[in-house]
Each structure stands twice: as C-alpha cells, then as structure tokens.
CHARMM internal coordinates of N, CA and C (Angstrom, degrees):
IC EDIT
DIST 1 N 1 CA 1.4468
DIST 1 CA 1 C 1.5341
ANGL 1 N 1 CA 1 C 108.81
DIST 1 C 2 N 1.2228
ANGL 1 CA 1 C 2 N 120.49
DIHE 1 N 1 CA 1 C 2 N 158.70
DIST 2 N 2 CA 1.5108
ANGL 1 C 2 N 2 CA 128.67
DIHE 1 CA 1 C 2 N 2 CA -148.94
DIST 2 CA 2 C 1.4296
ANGL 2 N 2 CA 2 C 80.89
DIHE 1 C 2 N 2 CA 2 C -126.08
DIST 2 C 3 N 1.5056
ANGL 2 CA 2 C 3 N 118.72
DIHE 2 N 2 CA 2 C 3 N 127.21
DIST 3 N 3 CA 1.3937
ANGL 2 C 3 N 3 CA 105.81
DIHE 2 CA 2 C 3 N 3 CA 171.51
DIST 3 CA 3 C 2.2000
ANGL 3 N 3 CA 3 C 111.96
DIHE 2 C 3 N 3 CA 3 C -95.12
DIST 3 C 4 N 0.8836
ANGL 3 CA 3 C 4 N 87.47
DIHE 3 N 3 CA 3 C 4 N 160.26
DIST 4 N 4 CA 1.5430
ANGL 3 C 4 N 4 CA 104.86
DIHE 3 CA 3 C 4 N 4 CA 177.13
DIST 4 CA 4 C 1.1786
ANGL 4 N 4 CA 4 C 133.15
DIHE 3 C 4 N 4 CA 4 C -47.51
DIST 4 C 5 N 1.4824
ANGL 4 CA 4 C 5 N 143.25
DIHE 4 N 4 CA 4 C 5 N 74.42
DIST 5 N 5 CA 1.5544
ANGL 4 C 5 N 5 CA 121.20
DIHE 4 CA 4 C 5 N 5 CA -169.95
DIST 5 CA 5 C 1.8672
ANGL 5 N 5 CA 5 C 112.16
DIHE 4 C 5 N 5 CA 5 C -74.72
DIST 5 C 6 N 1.1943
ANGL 5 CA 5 C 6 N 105.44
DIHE 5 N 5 CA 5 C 6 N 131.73
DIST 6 N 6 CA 1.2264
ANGL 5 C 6 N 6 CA 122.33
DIHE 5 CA 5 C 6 N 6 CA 167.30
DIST 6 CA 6 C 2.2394
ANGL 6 N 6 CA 6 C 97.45
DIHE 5 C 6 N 6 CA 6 C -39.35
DIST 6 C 7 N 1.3694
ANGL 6 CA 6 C 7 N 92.80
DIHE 6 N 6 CA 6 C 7 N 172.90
DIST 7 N 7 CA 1.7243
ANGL 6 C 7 N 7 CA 91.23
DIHE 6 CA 6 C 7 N 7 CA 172.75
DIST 7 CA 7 C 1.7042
ANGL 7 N 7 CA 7 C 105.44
DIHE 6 C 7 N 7 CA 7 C -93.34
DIST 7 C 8 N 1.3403
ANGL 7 CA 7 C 8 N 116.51
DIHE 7 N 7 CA 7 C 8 N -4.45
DIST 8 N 8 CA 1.5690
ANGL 7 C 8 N 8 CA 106.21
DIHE 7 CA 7 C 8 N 8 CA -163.50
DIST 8 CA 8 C 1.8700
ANGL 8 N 8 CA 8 C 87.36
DIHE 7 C 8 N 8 CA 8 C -98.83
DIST 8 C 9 N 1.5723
ANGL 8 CA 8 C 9 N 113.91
DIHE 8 N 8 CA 8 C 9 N -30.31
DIST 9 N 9 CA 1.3736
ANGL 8 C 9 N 9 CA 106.59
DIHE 8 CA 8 C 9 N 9 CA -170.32
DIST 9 CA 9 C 1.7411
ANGL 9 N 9 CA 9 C 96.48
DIHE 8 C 9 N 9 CA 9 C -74.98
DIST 9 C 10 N 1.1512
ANGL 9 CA 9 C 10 N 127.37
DIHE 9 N 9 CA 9 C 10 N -26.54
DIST 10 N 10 CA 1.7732
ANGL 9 C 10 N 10 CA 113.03
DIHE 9 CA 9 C 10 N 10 CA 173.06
DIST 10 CA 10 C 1.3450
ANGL 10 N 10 CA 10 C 115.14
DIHE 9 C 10 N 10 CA 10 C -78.31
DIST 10 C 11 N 1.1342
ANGL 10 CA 10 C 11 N 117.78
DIHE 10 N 10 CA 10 C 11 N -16.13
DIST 11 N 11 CA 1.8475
ANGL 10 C 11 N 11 CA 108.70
DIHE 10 CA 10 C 11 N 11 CA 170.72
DIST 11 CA 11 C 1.3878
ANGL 11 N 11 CA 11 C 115.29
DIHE 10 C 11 N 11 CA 11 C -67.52
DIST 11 C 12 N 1.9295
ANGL 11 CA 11 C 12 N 87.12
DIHE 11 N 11 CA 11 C 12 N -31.99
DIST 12 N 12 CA 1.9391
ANGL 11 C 12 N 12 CA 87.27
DIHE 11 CA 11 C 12 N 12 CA -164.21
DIST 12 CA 12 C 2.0077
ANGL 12 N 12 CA 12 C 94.96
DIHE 11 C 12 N 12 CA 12 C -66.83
DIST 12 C 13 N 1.3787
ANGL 12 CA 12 C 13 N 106.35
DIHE 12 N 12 CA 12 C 13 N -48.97
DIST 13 N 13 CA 1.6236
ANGL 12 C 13 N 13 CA 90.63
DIHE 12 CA 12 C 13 N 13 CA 169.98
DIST 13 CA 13 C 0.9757
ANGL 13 N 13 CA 13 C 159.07
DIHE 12 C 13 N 13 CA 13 C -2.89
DIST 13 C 14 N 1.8871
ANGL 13 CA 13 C 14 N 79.58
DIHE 13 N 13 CA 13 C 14 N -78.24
DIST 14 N 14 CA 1.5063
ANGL 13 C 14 N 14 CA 115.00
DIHE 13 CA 13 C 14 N 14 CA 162.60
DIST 14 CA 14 C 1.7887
ANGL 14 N 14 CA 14 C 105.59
DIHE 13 C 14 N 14 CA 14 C -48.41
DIST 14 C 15 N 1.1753
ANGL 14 CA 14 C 15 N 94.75
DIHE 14 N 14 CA 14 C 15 N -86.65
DIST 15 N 15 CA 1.4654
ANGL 14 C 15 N 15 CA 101.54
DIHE 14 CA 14 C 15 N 15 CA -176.96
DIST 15 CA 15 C 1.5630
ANGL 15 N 15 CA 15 C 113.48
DIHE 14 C 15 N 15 CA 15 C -30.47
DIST 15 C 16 N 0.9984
ANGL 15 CA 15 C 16 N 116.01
DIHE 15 N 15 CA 15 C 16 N -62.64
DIST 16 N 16 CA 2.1603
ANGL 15 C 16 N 16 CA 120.16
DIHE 15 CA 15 C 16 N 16 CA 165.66
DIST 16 CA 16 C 1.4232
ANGL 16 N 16 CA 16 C 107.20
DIHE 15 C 16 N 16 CA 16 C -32.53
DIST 16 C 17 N 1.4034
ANGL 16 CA 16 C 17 N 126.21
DIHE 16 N 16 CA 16 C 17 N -34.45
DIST 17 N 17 CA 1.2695
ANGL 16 C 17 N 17 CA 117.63
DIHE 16 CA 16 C 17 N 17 CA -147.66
DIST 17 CA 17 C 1.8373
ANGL 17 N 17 CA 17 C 101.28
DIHE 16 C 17 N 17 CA 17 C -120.01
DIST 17 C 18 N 1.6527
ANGL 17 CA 17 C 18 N 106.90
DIHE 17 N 17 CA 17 C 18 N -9.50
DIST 18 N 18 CA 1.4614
ANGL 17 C 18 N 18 CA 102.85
DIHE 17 CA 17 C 18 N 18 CA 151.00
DIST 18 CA 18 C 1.4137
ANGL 18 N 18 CA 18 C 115.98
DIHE 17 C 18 N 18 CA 18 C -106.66
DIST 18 C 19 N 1.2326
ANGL 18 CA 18 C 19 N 130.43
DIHE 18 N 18 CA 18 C 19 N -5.45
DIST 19 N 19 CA 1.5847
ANGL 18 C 19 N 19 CA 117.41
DIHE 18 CA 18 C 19 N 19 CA 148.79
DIST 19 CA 19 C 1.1533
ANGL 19 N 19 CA 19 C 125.60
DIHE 18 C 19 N 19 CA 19 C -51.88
DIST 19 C 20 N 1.8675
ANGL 19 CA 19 C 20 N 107.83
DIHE 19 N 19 CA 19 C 20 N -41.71
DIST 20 N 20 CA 1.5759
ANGL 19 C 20 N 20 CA 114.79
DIHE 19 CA 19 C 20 N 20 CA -174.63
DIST 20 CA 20 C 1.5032
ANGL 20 N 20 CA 20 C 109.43
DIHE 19 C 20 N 20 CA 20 C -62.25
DIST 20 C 21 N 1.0995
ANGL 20 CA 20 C 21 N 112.22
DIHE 20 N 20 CA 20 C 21 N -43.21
DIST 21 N 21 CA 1.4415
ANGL 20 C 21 N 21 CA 127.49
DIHE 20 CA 20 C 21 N 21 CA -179.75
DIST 21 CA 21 C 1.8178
ANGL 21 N 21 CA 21 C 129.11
DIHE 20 C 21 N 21 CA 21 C -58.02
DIST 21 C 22 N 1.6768
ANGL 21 CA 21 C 22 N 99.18
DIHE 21 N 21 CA 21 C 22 N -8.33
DIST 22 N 22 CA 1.3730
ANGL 21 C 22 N 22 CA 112.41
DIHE 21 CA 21 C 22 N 22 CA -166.26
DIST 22 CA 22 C 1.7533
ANGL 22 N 22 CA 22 C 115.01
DIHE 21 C 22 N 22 CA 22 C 71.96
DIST 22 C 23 N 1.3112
ANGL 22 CA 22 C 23 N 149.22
DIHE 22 N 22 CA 22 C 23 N -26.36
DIST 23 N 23 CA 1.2911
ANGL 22 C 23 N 23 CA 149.03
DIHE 22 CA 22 C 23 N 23 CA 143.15
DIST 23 CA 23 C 1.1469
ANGL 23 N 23 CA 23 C 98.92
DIHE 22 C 23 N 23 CA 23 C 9.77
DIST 23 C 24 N 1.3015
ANGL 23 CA 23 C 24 N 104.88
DIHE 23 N 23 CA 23 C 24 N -99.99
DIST 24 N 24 CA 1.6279
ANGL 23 C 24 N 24 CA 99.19
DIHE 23 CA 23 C 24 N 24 CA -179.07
DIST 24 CA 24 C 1.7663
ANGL 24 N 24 CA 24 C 120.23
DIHE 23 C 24 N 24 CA 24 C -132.01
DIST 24 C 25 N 1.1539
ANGL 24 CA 24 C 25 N 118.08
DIHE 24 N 24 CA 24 C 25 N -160.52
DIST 25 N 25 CA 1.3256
ANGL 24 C 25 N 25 CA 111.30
DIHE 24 CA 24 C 25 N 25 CA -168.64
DIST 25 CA 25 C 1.6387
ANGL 25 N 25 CA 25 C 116.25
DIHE 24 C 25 N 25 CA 25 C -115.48
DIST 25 C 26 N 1.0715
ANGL 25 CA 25 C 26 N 103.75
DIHE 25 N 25 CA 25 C 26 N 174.39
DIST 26 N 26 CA 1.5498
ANGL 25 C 26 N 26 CA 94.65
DIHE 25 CA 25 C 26 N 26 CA 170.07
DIST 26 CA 26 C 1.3885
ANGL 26 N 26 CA 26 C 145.60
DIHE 25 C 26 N 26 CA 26 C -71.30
DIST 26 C 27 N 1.8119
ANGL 26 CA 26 C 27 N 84.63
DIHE 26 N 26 CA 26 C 27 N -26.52
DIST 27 N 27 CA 1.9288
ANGL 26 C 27 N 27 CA 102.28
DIHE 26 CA 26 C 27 N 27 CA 155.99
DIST 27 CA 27 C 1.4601
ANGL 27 N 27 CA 27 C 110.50
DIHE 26 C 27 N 27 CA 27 C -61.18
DIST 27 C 28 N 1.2765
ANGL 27 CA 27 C 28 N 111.57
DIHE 27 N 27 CA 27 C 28 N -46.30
DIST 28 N 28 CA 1.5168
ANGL 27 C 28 N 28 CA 110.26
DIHE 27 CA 27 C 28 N 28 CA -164.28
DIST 28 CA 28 C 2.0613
ANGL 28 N 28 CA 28 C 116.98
DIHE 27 C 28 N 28 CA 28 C -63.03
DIST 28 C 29 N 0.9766
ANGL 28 CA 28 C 29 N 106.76
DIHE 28 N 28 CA 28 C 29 N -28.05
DIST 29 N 29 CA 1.6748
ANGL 28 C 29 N 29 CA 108.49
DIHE 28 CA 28 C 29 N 29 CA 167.30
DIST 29 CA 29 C 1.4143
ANGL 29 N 29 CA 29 C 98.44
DIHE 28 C 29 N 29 CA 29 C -132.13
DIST 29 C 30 N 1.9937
ANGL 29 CA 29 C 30 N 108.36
DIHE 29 N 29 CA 29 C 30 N 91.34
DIST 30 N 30 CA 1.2228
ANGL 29 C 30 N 30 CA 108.02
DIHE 29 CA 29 C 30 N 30 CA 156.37
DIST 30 CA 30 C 1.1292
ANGL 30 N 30 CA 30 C 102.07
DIHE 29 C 30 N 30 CA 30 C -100.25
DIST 30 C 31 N 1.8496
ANGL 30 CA 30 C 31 N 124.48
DIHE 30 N 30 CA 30 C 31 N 165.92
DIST 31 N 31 CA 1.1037
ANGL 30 C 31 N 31 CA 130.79
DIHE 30 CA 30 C 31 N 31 CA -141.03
DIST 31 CA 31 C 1.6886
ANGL 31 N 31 CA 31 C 95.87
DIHE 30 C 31 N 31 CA 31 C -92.30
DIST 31 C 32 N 1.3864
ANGL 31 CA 31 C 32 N 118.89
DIHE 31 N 31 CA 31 C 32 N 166.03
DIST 32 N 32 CA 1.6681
ANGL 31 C 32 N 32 CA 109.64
DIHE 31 CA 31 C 32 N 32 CA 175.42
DIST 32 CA 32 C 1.1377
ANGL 32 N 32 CA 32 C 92.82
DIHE 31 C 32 N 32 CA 32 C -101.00
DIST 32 C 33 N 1.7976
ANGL 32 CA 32 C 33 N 124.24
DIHE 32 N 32 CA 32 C 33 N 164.59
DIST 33 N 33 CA 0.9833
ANGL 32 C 33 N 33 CA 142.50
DIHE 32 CA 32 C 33 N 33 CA -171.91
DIST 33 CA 33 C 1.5688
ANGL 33 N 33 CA 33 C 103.01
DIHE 32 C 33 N 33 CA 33 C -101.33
DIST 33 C 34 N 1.3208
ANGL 33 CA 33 C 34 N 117.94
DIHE 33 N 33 CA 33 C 34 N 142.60
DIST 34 N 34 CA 1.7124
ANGL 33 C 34 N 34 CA 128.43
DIHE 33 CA 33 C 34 N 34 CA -175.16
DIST 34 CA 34 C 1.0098
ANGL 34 N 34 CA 34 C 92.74
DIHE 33 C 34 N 34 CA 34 C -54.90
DIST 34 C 35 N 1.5539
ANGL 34 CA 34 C 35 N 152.84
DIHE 34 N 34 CA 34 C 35 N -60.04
DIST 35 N 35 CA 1.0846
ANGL 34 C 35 N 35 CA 156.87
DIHE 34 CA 34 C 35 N 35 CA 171.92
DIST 35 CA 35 C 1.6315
ANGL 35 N 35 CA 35 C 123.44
DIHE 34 C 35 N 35 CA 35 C -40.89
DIST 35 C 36 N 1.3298
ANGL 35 CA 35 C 36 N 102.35
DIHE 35 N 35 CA 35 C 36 N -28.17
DIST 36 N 36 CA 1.5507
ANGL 35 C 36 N 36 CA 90.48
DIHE 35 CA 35 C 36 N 36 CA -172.91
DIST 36 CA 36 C 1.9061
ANGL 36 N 36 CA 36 C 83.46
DIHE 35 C 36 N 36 CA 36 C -91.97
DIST 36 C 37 N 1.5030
ANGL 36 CA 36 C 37 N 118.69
DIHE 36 N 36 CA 36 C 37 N -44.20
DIST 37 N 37 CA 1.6890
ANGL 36 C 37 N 37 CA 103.48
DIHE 36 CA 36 C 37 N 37 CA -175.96
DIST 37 CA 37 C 1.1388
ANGL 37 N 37 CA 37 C 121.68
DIHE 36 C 37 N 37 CA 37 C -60.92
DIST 37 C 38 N 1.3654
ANGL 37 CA 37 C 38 N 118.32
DIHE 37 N 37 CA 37 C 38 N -12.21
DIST 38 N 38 CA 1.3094
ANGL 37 C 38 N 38 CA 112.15
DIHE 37 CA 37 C 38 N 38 CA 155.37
DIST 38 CA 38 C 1.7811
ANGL 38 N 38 CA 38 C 136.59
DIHE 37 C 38 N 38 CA 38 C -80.70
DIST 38 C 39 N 1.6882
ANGL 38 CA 38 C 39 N 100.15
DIHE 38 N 38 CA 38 C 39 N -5.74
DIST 39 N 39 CA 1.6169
ANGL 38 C 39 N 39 CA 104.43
DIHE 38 CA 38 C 39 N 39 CA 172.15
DIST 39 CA 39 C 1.5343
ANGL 39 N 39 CA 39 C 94.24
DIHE 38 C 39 N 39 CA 39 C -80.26
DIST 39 C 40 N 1.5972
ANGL 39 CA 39 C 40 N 100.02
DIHE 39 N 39 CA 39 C 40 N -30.44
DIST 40 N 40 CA 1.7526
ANGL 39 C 40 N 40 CA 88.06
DIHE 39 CA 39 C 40 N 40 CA -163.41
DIST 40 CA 40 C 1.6304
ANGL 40 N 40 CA 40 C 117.69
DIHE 39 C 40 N 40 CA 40 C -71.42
DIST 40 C 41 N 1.7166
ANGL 40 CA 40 C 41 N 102.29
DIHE 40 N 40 CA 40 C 41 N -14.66
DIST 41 N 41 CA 1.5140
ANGL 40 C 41 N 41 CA 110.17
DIHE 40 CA 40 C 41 N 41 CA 174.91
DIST 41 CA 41 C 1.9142
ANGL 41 N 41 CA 41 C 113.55
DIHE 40 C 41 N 41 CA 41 C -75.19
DIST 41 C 42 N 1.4071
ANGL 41 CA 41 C 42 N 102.12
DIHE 41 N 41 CA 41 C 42 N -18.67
DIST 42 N 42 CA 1.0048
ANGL 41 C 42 N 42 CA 110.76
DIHE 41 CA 41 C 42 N 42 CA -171.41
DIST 42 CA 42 C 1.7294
ANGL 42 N 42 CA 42 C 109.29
DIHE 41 C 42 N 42 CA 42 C -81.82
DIST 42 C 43 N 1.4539
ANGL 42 CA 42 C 43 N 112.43
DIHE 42 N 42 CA 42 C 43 N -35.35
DIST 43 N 43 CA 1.5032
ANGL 42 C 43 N 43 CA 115.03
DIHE 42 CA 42 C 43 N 43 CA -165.14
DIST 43 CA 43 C 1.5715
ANGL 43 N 43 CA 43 C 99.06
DIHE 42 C 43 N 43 CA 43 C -93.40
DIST 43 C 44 N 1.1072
ANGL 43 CA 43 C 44 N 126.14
DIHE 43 N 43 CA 43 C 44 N -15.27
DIST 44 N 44 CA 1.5451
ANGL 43 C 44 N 44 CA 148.26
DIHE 43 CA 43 C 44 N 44 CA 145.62
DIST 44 CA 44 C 1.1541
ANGL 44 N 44 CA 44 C 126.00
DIHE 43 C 44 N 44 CA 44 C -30.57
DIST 44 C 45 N 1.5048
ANGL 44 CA 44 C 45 N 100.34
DIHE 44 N 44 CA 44 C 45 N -55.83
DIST 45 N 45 CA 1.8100
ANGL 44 C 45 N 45 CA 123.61
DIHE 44 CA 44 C 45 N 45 CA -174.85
DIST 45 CA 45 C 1.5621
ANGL 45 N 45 CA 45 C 92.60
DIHE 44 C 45 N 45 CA 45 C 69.70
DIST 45 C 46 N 1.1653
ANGL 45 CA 45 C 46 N 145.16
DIHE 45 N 45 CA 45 C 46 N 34.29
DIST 46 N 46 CA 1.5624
ANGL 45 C 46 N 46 CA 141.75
DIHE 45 CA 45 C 46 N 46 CA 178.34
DIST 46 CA 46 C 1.3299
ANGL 46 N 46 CA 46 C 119.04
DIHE 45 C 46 N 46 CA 46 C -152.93
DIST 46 C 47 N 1.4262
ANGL 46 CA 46 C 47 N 124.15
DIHE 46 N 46 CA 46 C 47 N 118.94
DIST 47 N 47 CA 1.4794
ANGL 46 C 47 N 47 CA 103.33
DIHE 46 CA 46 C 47 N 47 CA 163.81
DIST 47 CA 47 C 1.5129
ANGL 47 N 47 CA 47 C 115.69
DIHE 46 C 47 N 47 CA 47 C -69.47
DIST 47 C 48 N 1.4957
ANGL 47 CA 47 C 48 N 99.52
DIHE 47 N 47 CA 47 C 48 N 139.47
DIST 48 N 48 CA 1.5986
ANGL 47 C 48 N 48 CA 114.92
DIHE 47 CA 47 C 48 N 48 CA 175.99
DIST 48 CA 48 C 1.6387
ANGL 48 N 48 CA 48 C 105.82
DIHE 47 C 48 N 48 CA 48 C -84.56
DIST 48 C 49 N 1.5918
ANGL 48 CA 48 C 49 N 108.79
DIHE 48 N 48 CA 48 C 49 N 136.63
DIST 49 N 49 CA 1.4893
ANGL 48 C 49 N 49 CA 138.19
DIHE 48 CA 48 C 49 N 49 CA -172.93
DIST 49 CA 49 C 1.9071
ANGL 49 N 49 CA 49 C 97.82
DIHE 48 C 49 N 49 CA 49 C -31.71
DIST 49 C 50 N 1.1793
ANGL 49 CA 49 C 50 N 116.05
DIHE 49 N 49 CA 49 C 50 N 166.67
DIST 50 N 50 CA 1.3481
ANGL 49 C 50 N 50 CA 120.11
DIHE 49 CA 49 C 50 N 50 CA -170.37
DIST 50 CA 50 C 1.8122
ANGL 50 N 50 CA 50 C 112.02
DIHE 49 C 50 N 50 CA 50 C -84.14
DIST 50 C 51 N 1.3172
ANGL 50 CA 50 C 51 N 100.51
DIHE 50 N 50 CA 50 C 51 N -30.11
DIST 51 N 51 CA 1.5484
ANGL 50 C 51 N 51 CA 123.89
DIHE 50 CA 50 C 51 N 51 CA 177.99
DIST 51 CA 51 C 1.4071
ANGL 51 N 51 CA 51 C 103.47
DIHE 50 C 51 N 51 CA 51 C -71.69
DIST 51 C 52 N 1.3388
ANGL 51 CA 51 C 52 N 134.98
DIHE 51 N 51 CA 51 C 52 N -52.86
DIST 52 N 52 CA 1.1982
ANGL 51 C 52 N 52 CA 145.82
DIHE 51 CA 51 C 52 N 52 CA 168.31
DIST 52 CA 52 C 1.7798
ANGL 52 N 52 CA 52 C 120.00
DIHE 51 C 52 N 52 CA 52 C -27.34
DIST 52 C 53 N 1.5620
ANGL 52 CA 52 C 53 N 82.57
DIHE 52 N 52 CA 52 C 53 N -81.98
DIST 53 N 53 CA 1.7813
ANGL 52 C 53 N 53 CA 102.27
DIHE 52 CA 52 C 53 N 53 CA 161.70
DIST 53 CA 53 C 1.3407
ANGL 53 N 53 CA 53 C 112.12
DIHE 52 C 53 N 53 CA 53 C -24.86
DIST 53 C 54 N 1.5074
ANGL 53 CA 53 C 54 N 113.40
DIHE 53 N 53 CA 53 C 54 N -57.83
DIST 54 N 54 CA 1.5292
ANGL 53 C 54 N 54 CA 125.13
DIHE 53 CA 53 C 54 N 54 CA -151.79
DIST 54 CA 54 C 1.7041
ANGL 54 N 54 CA 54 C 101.61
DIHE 53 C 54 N 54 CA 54 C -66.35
DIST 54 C 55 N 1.7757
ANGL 54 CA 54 C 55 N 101.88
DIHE 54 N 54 CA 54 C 55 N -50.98
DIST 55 N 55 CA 1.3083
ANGL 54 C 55 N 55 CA 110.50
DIHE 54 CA 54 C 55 N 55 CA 151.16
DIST 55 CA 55 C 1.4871
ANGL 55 N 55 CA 55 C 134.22
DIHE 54 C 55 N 55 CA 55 C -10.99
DIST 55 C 56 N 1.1634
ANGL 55 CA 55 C 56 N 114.15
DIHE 55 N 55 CA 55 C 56 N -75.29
DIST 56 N 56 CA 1.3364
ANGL 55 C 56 N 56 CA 142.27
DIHE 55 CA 55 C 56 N 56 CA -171.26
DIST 56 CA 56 C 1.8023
ANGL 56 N 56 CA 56 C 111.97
DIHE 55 C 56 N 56 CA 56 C -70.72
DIST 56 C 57 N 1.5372
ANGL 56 CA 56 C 57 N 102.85
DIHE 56 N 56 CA 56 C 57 N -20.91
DIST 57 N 57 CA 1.4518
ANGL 56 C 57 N 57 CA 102.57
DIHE 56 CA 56 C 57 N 57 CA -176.10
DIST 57 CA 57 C 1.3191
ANGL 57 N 57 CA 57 C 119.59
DIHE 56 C 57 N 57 CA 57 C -123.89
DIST 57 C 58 N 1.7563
ANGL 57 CA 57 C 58 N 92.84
DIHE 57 N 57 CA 57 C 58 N 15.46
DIST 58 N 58 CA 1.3096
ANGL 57 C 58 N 58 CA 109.41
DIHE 57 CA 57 C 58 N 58 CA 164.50
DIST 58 CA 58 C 1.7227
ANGL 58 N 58 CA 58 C 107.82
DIHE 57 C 58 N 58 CA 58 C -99.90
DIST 58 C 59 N 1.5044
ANGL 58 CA 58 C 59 N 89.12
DIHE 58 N 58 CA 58 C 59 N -59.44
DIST 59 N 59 CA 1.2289
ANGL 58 C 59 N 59 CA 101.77
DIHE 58 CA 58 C 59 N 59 CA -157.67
DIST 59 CA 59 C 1.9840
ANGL 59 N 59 CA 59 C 119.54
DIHE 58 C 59 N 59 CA 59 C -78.24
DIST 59 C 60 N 1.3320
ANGL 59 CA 59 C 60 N 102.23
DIHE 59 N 59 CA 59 C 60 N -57.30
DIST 60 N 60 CA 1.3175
ANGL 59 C 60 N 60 CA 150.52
DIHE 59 CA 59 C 60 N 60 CA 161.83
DIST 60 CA 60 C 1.1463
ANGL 60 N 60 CA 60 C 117.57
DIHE 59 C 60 N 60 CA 60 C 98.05
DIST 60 C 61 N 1.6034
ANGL 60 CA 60 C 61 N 111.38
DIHE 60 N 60 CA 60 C 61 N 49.83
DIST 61 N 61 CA 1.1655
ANGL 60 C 61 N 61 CA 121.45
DIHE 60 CA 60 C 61 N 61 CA -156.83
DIST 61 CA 61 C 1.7621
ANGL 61 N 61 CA 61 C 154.57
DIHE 60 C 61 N 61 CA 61 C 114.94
DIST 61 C 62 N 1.3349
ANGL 61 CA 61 C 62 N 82.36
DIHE 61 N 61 CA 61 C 62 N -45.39
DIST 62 N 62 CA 1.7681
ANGL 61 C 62 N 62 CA 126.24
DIHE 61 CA 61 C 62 N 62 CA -164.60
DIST 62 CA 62 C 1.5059
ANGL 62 N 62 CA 62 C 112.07
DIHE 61 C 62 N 62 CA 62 C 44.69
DIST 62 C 63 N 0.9408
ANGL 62 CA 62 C 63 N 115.91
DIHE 62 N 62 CA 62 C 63 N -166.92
DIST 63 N 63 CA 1.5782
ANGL 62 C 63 N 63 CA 109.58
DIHE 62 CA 62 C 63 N 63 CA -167.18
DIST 63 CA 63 C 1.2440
ANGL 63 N 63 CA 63 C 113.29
DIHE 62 C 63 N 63 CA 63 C -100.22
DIST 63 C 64 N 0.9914
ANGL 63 CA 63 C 64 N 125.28
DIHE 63 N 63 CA 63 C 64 N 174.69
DIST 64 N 64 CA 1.4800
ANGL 63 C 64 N 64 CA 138.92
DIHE 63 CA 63 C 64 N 64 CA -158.91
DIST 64 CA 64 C 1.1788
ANGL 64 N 64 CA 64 C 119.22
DIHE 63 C 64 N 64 CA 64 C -87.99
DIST 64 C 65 N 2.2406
ANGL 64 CA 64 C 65 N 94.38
DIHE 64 N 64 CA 64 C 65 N -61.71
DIST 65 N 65 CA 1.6202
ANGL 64 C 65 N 65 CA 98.26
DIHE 64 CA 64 C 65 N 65 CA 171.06
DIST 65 CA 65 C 1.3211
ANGL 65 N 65 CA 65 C 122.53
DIHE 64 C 65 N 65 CA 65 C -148.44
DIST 65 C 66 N 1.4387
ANGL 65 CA 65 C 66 N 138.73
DIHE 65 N 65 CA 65 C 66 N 133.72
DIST 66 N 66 CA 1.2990
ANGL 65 C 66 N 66 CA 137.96
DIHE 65 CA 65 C 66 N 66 CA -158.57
DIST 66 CA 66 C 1.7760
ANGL 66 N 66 CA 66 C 89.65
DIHE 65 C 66 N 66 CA 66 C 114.13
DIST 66 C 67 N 1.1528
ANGL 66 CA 66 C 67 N 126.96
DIHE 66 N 66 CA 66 C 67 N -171.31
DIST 67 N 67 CA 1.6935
ANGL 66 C 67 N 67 CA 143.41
DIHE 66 CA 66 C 67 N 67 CA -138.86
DIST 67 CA 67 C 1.1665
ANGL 67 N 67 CA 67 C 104.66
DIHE 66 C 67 N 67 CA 67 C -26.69
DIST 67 C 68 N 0.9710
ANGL 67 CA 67 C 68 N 126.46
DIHE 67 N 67 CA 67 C 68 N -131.76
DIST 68 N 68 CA 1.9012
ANGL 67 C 68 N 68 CA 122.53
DIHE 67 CA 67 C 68 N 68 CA -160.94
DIST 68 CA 68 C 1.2894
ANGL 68 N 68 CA 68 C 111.86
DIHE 67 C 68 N 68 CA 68 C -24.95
DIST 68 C 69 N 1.2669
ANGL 68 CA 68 C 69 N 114.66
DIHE 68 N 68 CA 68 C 69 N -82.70
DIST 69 N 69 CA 1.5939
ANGL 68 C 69 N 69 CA 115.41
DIHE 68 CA 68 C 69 N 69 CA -174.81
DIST 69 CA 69 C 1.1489
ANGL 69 N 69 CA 69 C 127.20
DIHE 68 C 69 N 69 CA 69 C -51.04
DIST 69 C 70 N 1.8186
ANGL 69 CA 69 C 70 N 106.98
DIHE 69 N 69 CA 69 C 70 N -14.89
DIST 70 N 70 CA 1.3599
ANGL 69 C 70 N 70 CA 113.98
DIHE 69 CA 69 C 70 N 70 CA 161.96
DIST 70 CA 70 C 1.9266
ANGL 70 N 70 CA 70 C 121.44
DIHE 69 C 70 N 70 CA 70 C -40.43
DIST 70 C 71 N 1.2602
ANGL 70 CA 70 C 71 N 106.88
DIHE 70 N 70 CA 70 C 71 N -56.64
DIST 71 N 71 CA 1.3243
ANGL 70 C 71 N 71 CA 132.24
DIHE 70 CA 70 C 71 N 71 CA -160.53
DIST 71 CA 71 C 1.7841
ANGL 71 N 71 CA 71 C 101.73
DIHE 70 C 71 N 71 CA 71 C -76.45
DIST 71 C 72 N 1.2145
ANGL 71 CA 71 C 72 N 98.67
DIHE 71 N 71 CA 71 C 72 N -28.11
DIST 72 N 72 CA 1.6912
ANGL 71 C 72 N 72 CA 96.04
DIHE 71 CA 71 C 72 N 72 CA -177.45
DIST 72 CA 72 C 1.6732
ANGL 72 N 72 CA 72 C 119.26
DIHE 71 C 72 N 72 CA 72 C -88.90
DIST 72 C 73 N 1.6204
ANGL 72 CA 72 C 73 N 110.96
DIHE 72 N 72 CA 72 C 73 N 12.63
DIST 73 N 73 CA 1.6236
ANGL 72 C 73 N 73 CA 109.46
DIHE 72 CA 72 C 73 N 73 CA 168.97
DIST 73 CA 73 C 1.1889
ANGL 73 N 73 CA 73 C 101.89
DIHE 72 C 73 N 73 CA 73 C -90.01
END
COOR INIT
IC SEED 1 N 1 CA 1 C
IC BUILD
C-alpha cells in the first residue's frame, strides 16, 4: 500500500525537487507566514480554498519572473 501525501507534504516535494533542479531557488518560494495569509484573507474579504493556503505556506507563491515561469513564455 502506497501511503497518502497530505497536499502541503507534495508541494514541499515539488518545491525540493525544483530547487534540486536549479528552477528556482530557495529565496525564490519562501514559505508565507499564517499570519500574513490571513491579512491576505482579510484584504480579500474571503477565506482562500484549503489547497491554496497550503500553497502559500509552502511555497509563498513562487516568483513571478526568472526560473520556472521563466521557461513557460
């Protein structure tokens, strides 16, 4: 039996496995703080989806421009 990864333990992966790769760096998806996703739920007026969050406090986003998203224009 294959056990289950949570969604926050496959980002961290993910994320491990495009650092390893050079993509991007470790500055570039630092993690968000519960506190700041919660200003952002606040300036929002919405809580954001649970997968999202997990996103954001893994990743914090990732960057905009240069490594990964570099490659996808």
């Amino acid at each position: 039996m294959v056990a289950q990864l949570t969604v926050g333990q496959r980002l961290e992966r993910w994320r491990g496995e495009l650092v390893k790769a050079g993509l991007i760096t470790t500055t570039d998806a630092v993690p968000a703080q519960q506190d700041q996703v919660a200003a952002l739920e606040q300036r929002l007026g919405r809580t954001l989806p649970p997968t999202y969050r997990d996103f954001l406090e893994v990743c914090g986003g990732m960057p905009v421009t240069g490594g990964l998203t570099a490659g996808l224009r």
